[in-house]
Steps between C-alpha positions, in 0.01 A plus 500: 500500500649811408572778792353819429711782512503810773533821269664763625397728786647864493350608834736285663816607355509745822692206757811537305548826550691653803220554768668668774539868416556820709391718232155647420253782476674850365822548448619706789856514635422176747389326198723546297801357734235184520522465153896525501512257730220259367693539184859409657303216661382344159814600307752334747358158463559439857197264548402638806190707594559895580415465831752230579749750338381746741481258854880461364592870487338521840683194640837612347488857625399321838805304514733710378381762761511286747842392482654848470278579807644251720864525371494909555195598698374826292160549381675706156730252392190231562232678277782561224585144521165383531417750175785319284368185636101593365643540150776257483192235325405794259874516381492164411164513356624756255793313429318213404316704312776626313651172427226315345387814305835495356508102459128580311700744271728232411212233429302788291713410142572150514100439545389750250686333260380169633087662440615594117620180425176362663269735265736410236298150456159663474394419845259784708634718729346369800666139405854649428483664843437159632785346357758778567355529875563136567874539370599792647637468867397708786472768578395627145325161446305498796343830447452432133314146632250701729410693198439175357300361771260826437447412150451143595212620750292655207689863477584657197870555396537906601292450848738193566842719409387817682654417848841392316638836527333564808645169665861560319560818505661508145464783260525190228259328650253702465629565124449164409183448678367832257606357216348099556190717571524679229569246249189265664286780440611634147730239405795602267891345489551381823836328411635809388393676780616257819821504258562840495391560910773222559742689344405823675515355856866359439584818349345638837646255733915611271424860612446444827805284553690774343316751722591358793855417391550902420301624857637220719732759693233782511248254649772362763574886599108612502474134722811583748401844561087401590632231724827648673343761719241263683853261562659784614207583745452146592894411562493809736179401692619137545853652616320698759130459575451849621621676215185570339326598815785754563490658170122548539560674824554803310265664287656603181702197530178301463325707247797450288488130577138504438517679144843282408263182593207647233765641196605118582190359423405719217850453333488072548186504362592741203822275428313158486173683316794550245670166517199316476421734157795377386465141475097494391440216319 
């Protein structure tokens, strides 16, 4: 007797997506920083849910405060150590981030090439993006299977490739997932096309090695000179705990601390705002 076959349910396409967001409602300034982070949650592949990420931060800055609280006693030196400990997981989380984006750039050519040959033998889109999402190894290939999954489930090919860039964080990402839309919806030479946006994201990929080859000094001076003050503070602190608290005994000694602290901030963010420019991808 022959089995009769489920079709394909859209509605349900929803339990692979992420579920756990912080974001939502308007886009104020709390918002947004939900959305950065929701977005370095997804794009770091880390696995884990944001509020694990966040019980970490909180149990790291615990630790780490605690121990320079019992080792020297003094409430400043524990709430700076406790700070570095709160975003010691949000480094790495941004690291991670970096690193698999990067690996993704990598991955981008050889499978575009892979989809052209793929469309070379006729087959549909939807099939060739089977095939190449099967070959390709993670982390490009697991994204590229989700998508997959989604068009499995009953979704059409541009609401299945819509969270790629979202998920990836790739400027050719989203590229490619334009142009598979594209071509699905008004067909044309797809070959030619996946051909030419291979070409373009090696081209891409040469100019940023050569980028960072020519800026590698500049970026290790604008690095050294965010980072050397807070050593500076914190190797004078450690040497004697109440260093800070006599400096802020007087006043324009601690209005000038206060104001170095904020042109700190402003200028670390301003120098990895810029760094982070520099190596879109």
């Amino acid at each position: 007797m022959a089995t009769d076959l489920i079709p394909p349910r859209p509605e349900f396409s929803a339990i692979l997506r992420e579920q756990e967001t912080y974001a939502a409602g308007e886009s104020d300034d709390g918002n947004r920083i939900n959305s950065w982070f929701d977005l370095l949650m997804i794009q770091s592949g880390m696995g884990i849910s944001p509020s694990m990420v966040l019980a970490l931060c909180l149990l790291s800055g615990i630790a780490l405060g605690g121990l320079v609280f019992v080792i020297q006693e003094n409430p400043i030196t524990t709430a700076i150590a406790a700070f570095f400990g709160f975003v010691a997981p949000i480094v790495v989380a941004v690291a991670m981030r970096a690193r698999r984006q990067s690996v993704m750039m990598n991955q981008m050519p050889p499978m575009i090439d892979e989809l052209a040959r793929a469309a070379k033998t006729g087959r549909s889109v939807e099939a060739c993006l089977q095939v190449v999402a099967n070959d390709t190894p993670s982390p490009l290939g697991q994204e590229l299977r989700r998508c997959t999954d989604r068009m499995a489930m009953g979704l059409q090919l541009p609401v299945a490739m819509e969270e790629l860039p979202y998920r990836t964080g790739l400027v050719s990402a989203s590229v490619l997932s334009t142009a598979l839309s594209v071509h699905r919806e008004t067909g044309g030479d797809l070959v030619h096309v996946l051909e030419r946006l291979s070409q373009t994201i090696r081209d891409r990929i040469q100019f940023q090695g050569r980028l960072a080859a020519a800026t590698a000094a500049s970026r290790a001076v604008a690095i050294l000179m965010v980072s050397l003050p807070p050593l500076i503070l914190a190797f004078f602190i450690f040497r004697d705990p109440a260093y800070l608290q006599n400096l802020m005994d007087s006043t324009w000694a601690s209005r000038l601390t206060i104001l170095a602290i904020i042109l700190q901030i402003i200028g670390t963010i301003w120098v990895f705002r810029v760094l982070a420019s520099s190596r879109k991808t």
